[in-house]
N, CA, C and O of each residue as an XYZ file, in Angstrom:
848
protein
N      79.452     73.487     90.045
C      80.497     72.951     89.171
C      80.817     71.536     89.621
O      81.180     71.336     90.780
N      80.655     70.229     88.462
C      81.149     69.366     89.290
C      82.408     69.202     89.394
O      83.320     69.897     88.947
N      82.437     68.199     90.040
C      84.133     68.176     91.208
C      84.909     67.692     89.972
O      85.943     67.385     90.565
N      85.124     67.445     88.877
C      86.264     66.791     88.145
C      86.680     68.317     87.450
O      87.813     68.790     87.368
N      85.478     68.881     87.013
C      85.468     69.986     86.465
C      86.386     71.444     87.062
O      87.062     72.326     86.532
N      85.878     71.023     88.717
C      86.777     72.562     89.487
C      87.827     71.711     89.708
O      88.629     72.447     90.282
N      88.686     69.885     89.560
C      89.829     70.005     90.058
C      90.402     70.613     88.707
O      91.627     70.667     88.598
N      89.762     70.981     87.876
C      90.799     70.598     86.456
C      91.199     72.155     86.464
O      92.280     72.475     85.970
N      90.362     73.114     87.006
C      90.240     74.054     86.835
C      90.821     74.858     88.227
O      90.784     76.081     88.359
N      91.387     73.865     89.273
C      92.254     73.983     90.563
C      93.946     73.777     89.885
O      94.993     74.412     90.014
N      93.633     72.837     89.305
C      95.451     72.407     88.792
C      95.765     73.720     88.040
O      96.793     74.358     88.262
N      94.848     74.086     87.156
C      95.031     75.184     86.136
C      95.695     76.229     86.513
O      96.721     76.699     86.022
N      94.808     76.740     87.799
C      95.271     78.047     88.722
C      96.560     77.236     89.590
O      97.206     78.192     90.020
N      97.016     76.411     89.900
C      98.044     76.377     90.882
C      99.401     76.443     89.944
O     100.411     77.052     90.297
N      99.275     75.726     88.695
C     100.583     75.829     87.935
C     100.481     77.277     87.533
O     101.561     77.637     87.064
N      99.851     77.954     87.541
C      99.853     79.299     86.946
C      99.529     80.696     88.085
O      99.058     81.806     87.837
N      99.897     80.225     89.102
C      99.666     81.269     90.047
C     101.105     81.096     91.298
O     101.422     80.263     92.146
N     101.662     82.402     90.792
C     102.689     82.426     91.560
C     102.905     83.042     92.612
O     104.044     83.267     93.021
N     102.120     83.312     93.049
C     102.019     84.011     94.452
C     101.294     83.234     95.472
O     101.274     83.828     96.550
N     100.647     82.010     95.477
C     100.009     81.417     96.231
C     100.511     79.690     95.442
O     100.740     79.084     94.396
N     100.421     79.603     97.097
C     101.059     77.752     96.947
C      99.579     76.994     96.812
O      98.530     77.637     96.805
N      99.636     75.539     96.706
C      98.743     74.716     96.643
C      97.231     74.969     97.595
O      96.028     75.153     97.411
N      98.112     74.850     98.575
C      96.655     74.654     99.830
C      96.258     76.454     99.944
O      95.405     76.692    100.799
N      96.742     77.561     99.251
C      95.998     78.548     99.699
C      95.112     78.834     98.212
O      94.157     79.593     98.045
N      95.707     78.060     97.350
C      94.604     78.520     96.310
C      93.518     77.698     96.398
O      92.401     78.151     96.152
N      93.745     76.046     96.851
C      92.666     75.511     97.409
C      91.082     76.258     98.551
O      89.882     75.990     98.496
N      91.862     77.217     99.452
C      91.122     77.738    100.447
C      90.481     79.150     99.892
O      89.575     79.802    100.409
N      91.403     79.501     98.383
C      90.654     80.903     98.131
C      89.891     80.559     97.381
O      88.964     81.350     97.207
N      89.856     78.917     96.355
C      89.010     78.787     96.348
C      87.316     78.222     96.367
O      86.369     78.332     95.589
N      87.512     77.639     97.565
C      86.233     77.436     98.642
C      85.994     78.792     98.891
O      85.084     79.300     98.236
N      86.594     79.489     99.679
C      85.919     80.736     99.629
C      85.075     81.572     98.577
O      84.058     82.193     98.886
N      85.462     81.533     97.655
C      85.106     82.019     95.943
C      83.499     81.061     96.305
O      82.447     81.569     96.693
N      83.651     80.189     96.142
C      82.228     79.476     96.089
C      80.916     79.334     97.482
O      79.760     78.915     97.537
N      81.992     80.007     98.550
C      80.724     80.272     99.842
C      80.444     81.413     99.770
O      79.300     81.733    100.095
N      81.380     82.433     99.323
C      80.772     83.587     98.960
C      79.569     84.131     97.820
O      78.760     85.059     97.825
N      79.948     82.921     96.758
C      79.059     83.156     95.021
C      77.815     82.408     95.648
O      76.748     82.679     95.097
N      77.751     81.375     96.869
C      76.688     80.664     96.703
C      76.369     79.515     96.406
O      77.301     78.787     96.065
N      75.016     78.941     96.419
C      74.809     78.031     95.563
C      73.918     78.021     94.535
O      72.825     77.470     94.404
N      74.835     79.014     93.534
C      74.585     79.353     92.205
C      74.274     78.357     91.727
O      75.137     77.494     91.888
N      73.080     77.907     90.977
C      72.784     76.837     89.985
C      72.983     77.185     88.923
O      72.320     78.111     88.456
N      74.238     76.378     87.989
C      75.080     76.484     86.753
C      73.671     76.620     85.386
O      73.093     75.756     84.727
N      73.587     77.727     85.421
C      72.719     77.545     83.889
C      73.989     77.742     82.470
O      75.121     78.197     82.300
N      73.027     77.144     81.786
C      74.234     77.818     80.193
C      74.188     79.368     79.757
O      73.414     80.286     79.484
N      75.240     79.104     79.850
C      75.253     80.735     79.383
C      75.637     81.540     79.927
O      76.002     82.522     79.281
N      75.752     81.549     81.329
C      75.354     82.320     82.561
C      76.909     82.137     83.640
O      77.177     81.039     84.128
N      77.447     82.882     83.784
C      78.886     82.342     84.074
C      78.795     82.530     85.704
O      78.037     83.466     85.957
N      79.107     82.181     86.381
C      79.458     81.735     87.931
C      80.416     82.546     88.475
O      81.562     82.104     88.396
N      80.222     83.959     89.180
C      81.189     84.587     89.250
C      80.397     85.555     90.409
O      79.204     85.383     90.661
N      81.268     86.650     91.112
C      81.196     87.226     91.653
C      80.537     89.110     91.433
O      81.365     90.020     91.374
N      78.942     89.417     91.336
C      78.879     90.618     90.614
C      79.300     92.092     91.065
O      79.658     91.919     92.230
N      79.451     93.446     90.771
C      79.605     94.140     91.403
C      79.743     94.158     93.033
O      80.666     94.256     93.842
N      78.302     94.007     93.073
C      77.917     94.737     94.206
C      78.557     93.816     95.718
O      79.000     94.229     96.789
N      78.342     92.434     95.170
C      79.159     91.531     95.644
C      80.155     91.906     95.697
O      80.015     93.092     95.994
N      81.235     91.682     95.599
C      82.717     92.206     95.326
C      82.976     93.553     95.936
O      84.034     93.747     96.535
N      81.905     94.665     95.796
C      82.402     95.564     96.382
C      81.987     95.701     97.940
O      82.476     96.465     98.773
N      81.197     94.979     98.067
C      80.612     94.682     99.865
C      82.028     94.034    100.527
O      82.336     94.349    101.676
N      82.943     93.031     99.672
C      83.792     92.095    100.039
C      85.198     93.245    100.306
O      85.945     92.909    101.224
N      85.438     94.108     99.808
C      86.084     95.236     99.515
C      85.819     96.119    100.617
O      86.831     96.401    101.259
N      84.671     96.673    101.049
C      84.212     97.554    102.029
C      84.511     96.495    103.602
O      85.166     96.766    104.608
N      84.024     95.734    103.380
C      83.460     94.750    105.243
C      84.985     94.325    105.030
O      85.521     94.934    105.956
N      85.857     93.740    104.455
C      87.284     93.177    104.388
C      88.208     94.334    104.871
O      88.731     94.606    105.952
N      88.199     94.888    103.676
C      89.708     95.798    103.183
C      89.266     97.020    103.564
O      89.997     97.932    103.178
N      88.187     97.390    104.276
C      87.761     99.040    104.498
C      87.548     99.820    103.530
O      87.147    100.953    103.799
N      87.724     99.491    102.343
C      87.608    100.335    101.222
C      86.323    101.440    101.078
O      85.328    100.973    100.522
N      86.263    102.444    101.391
C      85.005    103.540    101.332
C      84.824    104.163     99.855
O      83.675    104.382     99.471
N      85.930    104.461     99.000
C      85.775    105.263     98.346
C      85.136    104.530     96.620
O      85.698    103.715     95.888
N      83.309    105.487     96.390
C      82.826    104.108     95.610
C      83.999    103.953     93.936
O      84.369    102.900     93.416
N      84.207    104.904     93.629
C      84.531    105.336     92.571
C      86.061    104.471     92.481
O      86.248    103.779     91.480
N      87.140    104.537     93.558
C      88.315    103.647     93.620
C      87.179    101.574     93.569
O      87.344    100.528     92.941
N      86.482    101.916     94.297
C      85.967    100.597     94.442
C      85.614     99.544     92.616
O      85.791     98.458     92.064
N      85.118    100.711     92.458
C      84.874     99.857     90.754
C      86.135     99.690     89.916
O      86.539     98.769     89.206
N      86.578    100.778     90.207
C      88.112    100.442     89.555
C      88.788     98.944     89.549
O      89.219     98.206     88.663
N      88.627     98.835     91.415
C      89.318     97.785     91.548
C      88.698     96.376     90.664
O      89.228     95.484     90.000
N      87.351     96.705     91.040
C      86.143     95.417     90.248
C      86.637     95.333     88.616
O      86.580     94.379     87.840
N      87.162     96.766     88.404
C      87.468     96.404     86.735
C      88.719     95.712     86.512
O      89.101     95.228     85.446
N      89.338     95.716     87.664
C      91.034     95.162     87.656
C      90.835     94.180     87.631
O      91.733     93.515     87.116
N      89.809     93.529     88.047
C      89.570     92.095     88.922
C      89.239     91.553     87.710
O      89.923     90.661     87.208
N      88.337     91.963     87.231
C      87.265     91.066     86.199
C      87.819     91.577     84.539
O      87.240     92.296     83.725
N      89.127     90.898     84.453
C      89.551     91.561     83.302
C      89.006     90.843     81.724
O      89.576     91.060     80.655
N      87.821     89.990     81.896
C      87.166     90.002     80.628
C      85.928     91.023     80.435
O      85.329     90.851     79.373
N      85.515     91.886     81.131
C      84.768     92.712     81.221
C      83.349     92.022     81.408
O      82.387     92.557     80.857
N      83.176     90.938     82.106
C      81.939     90.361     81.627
C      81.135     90.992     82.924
O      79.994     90.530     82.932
N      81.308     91.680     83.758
C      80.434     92.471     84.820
C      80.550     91.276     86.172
O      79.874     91.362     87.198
N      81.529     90.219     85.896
C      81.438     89.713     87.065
C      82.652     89.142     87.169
O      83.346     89.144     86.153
N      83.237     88.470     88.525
C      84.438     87.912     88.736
C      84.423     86.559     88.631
O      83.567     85.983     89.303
N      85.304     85.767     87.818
C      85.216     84.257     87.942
C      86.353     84.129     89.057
O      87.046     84.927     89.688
N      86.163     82.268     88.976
C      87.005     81.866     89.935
C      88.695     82.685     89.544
O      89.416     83.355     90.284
N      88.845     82.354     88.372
C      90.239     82.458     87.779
C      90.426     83.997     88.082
O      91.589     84.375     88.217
N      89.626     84.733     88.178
C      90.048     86.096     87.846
C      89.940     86.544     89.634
O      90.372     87.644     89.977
N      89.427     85.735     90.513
C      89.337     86.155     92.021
C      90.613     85.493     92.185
O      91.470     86.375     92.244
N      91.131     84.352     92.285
C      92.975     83.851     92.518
C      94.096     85.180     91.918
O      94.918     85.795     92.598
N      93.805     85.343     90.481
C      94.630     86.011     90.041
C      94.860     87.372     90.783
O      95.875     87.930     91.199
N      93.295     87.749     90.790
C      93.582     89.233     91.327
C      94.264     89.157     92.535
O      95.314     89.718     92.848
N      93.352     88.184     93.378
C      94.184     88.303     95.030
C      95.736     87.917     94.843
O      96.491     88.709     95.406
N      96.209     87.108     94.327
C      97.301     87.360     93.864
C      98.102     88.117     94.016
O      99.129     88.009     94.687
N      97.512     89.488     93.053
C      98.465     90.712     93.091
C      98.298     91.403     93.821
O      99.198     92.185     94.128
N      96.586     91.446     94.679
C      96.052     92.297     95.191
C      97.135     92.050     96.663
O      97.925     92.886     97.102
N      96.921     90.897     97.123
C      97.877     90.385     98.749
C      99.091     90.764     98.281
O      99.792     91.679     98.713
N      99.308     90.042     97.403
C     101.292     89.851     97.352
C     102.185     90.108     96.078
O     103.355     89.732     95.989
N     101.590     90.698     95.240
C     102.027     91.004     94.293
C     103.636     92.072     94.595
O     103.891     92.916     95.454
N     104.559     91.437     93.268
C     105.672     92.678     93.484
C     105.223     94.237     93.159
O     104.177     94.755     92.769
N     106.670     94.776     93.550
C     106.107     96.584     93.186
C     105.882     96.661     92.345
O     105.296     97.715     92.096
N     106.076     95.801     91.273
C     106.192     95.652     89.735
C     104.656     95.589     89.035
O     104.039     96.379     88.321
N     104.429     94.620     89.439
C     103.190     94.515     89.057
C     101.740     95.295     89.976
O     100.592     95.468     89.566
N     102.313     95.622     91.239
C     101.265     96.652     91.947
C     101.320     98.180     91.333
O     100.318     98.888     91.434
N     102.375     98.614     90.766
C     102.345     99.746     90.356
C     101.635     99.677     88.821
O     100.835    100.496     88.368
N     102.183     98.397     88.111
C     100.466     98.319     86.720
C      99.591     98.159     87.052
O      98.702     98.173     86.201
N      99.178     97.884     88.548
C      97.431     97.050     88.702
C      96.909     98.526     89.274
O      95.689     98.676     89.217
N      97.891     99.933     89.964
C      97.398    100.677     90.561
C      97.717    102.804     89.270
O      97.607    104.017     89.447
N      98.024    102.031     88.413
C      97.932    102.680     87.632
C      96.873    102.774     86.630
O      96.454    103.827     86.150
N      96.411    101.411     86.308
C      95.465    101.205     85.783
C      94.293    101.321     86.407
O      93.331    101.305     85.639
N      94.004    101.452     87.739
C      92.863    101.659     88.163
C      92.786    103.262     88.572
O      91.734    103.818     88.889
N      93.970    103.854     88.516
C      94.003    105.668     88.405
C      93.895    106.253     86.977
O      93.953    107.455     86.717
N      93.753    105.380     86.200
C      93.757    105.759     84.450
C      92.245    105.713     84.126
O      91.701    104.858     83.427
N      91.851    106.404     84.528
C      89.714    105.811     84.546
C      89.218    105.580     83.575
O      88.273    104.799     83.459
N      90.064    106.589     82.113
C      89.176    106.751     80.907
C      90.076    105.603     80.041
O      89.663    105.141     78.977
N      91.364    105.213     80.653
C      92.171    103.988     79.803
C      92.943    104.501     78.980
O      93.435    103.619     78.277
N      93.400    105.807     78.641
C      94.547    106.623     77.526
C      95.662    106.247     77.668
O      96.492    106.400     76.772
N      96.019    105.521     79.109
C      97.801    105.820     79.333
C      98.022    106.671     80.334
O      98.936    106.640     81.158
N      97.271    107.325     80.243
C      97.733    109.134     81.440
C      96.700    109.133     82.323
O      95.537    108.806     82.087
N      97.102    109.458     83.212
C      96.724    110.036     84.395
C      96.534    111.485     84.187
O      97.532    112.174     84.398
N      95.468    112.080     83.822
C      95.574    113.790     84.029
C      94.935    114.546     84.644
O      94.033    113.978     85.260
N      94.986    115.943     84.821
C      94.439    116.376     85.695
C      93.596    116.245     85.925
O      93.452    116.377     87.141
N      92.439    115.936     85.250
C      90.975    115.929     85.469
C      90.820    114.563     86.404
O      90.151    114.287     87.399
N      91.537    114.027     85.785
C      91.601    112.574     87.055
C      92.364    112.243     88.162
O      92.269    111.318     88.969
N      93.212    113.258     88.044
C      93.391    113.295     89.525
C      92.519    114.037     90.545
O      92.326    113.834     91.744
N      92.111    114.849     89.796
C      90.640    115.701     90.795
C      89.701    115.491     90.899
O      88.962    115.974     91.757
N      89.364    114.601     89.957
C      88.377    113.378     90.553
C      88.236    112.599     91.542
O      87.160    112.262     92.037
N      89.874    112.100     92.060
C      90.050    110.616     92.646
C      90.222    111.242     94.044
O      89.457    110.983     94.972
N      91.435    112.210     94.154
C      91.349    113.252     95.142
C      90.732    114.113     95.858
O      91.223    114.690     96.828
N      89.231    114.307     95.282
C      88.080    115.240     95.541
C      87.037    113.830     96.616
O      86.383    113.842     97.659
N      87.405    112.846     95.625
C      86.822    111.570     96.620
C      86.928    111.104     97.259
O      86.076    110.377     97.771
N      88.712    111.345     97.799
C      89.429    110.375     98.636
C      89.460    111.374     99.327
O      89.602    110.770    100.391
N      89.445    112.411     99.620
C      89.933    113.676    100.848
C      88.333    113.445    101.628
O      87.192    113.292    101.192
N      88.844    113.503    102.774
C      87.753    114.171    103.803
C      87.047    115.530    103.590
O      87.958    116.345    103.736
N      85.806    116.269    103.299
C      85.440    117.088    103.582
C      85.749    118.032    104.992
O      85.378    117.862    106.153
N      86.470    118.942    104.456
C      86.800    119.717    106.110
C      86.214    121.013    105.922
O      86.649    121.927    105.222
N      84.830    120.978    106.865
C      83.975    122.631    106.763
C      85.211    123.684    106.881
O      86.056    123.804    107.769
N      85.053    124.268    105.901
C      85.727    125.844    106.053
C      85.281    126.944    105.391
O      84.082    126.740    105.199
N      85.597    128.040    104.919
C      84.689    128.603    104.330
C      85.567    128.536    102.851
O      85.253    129.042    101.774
N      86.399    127.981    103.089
C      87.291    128.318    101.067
C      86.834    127.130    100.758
O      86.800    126.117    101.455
N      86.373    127.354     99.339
C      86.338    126.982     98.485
C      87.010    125.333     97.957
O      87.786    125.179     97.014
N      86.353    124.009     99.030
C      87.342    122.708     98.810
C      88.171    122.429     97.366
O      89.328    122.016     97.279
N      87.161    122.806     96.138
C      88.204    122.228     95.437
C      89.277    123.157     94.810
O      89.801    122.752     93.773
N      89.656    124.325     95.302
C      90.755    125.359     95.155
C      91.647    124.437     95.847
O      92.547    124.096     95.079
N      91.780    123.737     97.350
C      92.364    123.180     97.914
C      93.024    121.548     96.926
O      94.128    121.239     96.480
N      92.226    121.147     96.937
C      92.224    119.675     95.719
C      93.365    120.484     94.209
O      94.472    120.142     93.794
N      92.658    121.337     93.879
C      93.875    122.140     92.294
C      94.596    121.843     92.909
O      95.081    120.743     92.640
N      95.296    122.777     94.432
C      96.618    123.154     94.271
C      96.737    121.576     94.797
O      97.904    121.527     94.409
N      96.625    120.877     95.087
C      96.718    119.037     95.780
C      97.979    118.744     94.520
O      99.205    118.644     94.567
N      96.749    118.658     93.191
C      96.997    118.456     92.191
C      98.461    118.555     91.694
O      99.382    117.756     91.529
N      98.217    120.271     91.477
C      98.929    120.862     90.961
C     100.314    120.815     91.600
O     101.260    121.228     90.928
N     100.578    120.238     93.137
C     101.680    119.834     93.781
C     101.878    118.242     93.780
O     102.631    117.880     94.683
N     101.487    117.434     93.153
C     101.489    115.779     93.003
C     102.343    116.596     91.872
O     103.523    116.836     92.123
N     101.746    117.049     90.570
C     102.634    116.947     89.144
C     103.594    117.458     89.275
O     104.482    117.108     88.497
N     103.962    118.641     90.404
C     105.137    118.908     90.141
C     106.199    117.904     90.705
O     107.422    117.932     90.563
N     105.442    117.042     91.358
C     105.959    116.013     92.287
C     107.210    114.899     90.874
O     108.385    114.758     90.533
N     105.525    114.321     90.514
C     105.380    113.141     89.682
C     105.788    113.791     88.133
O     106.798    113.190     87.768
N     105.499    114.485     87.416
C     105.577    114.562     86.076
C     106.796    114.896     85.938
O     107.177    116.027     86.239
N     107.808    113.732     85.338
C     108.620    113.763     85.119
C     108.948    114.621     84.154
O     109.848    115.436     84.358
N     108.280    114.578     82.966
C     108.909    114.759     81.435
C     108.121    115.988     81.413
O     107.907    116.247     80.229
N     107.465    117.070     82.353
C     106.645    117.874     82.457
C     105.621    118.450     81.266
O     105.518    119.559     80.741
N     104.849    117.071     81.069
C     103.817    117.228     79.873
C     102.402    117.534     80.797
O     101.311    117.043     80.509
N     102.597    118.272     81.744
C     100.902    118.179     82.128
C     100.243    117.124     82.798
O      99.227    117.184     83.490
N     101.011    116.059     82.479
C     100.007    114.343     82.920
C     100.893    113.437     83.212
O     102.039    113.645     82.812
N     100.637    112.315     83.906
C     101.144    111.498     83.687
C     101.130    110.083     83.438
O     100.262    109.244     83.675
N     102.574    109.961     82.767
C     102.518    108.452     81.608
C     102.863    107.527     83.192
O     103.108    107.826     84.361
N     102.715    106.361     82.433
C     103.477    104.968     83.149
C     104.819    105.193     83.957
O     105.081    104.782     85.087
N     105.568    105.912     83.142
C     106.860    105.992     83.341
C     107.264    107.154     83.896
O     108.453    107.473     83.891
N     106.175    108.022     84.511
C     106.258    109.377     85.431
C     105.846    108.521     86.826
O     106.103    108.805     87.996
N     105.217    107.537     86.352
C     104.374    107.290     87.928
C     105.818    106.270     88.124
O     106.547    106.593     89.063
N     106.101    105.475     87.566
C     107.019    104.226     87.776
C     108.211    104.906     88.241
O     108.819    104.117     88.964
N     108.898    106.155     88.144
C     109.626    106.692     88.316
C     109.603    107.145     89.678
O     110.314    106.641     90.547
N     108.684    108.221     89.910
C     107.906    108.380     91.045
C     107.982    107.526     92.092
O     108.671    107.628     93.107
N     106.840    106.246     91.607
C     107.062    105.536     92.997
C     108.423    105.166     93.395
O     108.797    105.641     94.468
N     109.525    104.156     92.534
C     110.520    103.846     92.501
C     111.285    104.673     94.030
O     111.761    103.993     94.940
N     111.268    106.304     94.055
C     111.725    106.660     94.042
C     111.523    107.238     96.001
O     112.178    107.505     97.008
N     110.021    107.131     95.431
C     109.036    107.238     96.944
C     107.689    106.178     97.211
O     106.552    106.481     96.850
N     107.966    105.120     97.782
C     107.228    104.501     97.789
C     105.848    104.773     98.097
O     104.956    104.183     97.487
N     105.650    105.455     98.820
C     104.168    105.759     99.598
C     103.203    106.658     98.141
O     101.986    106.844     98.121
N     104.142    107.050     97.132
C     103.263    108.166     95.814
C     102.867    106.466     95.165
O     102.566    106.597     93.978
N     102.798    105.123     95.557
C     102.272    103.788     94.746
C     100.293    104.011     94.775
O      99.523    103.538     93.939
N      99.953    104.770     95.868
C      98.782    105.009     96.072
C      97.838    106.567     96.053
O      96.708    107.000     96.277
N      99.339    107.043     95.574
C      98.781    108.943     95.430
C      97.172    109.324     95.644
O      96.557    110.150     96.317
N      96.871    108.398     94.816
C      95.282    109.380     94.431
C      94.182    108.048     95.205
O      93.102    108.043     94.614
N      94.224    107.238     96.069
C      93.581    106.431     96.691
C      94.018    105.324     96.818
O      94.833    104.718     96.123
N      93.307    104.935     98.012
C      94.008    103.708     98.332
C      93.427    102.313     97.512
O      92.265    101.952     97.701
N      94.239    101.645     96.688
C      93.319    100.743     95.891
C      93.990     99.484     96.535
O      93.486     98.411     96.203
N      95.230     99.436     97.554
C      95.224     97.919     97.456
C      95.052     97.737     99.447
O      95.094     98.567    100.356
N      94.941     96.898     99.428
C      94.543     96.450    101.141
C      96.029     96.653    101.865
O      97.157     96.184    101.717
N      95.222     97.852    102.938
C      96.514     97.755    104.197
C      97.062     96.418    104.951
O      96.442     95.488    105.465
N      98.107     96.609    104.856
C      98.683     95.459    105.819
C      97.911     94.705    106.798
O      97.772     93.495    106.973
N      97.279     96.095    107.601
C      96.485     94.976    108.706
C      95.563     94.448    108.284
O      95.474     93.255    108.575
N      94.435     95.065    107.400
C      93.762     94.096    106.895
C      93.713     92.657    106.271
O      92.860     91.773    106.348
N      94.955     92.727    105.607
C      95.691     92.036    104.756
C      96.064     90.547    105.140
O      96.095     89.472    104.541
N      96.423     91.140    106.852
C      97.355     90.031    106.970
C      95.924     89.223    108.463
O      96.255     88.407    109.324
N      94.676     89.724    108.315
C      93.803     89.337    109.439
C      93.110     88.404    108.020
O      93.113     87.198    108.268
N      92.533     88.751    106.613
C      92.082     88.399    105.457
C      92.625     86.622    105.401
O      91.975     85.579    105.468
N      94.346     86.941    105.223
C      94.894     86.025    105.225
C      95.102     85.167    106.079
O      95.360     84.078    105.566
N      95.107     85.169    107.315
C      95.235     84.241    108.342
C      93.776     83.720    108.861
O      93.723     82.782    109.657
N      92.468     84.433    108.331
C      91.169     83.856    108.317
C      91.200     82.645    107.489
O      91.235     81.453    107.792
N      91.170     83.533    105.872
C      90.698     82.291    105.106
C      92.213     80.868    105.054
O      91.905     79.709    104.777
N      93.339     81.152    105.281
C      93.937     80.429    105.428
C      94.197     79.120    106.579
O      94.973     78.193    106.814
N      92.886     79.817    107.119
C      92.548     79.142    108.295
C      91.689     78.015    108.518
O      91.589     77.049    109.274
N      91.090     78.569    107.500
C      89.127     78.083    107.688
C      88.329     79.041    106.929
O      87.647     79.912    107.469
N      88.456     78.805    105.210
C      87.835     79.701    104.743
C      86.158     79.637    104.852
O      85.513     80.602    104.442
N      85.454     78.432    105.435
C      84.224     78.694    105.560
C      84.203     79.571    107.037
O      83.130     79.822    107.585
N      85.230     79.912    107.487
C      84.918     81.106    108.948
C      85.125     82.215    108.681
O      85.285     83.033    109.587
N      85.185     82.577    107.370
C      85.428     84.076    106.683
C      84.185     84.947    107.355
O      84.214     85.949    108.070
N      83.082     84.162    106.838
C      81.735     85.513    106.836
C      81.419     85.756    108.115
O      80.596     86.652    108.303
N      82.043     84.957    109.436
C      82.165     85.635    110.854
C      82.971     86.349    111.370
O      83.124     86.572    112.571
N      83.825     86.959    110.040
C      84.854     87.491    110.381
C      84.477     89.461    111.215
O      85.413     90.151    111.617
């Protein structure tokens, strides 16, 4: 990208990104571009970060193991669906992903527990996310009898309006109420410690990231 092109497209993200001041959106993004490479700009062809990328950055960073939470997050990230992350959409996300309010972490972590996109969270997806995120522990019963009743004790937890599932406003309620149910069914946003080693790297010296 030439340089008149990414400042125009630096000013863009700093008036419009409220969670990060000048010099850290500057450093996230240099990072964005030692990580993508030195992608040669064809037409057509957009400059961004793909899956598999992104989810390596997710695993070696943030510890993230679980693959199925992992794409989620990639779909949060890359909200034009184009299968990859641009610059704009790596600021934004980290954004919410580091420092976002409860406000907006509880839409970015609802939406990535909503798999099929209805609104609800239901059972079938919570025994999905839960069957993935639990440790296997040899025993002789039957693991996902264990995972139902998981389930079946989150809703009585969470479902407010006791429809079986839950809306926005079962989970928003919920967390509100108990903070730690913001991640019920996996962990989608980066622990603290990670968080705050992420941030004091690239805020540091984002070309000393990949020795991290």
């Amino acid at each position: 990208m030439n340089r008149k092109k990414l400042q125009k497209v630096t000013d863009t993200l700093i008036k419009s990104c409220k969670h990060f001041n000048k010099y850290e959106v500057n450093c996230l993004i240099t990072l964005f571009y030692n990580l993508v490479g030195d992608v040669a700009e064809r037409p057509g062809v957009a400059i961004g970060l793909d899956r598999n990328a992104f989810r390596n950055i997710l695993h070696v960073t943030f510890g993230m193991t679980d693959d199925m939470i992992m794409d989620r997050v990639f779909r949060g990230f890359d909200k034009d669906n184009d299968g990859s992350v641009s610059v704009s959409e790596w600021i934004y996300g980290l954004s919410l992903f580091l420092r976002g309010s409860l406000e907006e972490k509880m839409k970015y972590c609802f939406e990535v527990f909503d798999l099929n996109g209805d609104g609800f969270i239901s059972k079938e997806e919570m025994f999905h996310m839960l069957k993935n995120s639990l440790l296997k522990q040899p025993s002789e019963e039957d693991p996902d009898e264990g995972i139902k009743d998981l389930v079946e004790i989150t809703l009585k937890k969470m479902d407010q309006d006791h429809d079986g599932k839950l809306s926005f406003a079962d989970y928003e309620k919920s967390v509100r109420e108990e903070t730690l149910l913001l991640e019920a069914f996996g962990p989608c946003l980066p622990d603290p410690k990670s968080q705050l080693e992420f941030e004091a790297q690239v805020f540091k010296d984002p070309h000393d990231f990949n020795d991290m």
